[in-house]
C-alpha positions in Angstrom: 167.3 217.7 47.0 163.7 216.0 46.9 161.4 217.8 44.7 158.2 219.4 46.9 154.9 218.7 46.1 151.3 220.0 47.4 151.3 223.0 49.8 155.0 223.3 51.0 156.1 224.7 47.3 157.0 227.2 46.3 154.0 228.4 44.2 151.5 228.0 47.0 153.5 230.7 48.4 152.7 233.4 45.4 149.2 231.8 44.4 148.0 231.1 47.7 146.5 227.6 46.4 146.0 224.8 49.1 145.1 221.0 47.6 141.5 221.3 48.6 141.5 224.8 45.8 143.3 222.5 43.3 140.5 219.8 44.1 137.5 222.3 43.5 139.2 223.7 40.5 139.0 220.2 39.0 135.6 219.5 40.3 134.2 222.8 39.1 135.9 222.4 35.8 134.3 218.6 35.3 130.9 220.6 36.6 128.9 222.2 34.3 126.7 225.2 35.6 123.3 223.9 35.7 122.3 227.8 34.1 124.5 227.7 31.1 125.4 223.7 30.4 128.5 224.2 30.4 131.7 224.1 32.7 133.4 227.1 33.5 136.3 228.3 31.1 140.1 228.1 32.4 140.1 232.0 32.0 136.8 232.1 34.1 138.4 229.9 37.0 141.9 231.7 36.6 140.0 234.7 37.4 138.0 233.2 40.4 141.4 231.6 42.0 143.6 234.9 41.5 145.6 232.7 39.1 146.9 232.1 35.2 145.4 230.5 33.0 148.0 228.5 32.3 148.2 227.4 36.1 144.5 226.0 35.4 145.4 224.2 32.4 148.0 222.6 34.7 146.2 221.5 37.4 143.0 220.5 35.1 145.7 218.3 33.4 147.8 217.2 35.8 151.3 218.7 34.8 150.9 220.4 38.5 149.4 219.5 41.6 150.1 215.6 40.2 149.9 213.9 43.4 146.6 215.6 44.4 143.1 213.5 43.6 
């Protein structure tokens, strides 16, 4: 059985995450906030996106949501 990628698996399902979430996560995380200087933390955006913070560190680093730009 192929592995599933993008918004057919199985944690879209239970996170509710879509490619163009996992593209603005990235974004917002490369971003800094012009009032503070600084990106957001992966707790912060775990928080915004109703997800883990480990999910973030994922998809900021690619282990998850690989095939996405």
């Amino acid at each position: 059985m192929p592995i599933q990628k993008g918004e057919g698996h199985y944690v879209t399902k239970t996170t509710g995450l879509t490619e163009a979430k996992v593209r603005e996560i990235r974004q917002k995380y490369a971003t800094p906030c012009p009032h503070c200087h600084r990106p957001p933390s992966m707790k912060e955006l775990a928080a915004l996106y109703g997800v883990s913070s480990v999910s973030i560190h994922n998809i900021i680093h690619r282990h998850s949501w690989k095939h996405v730009e």
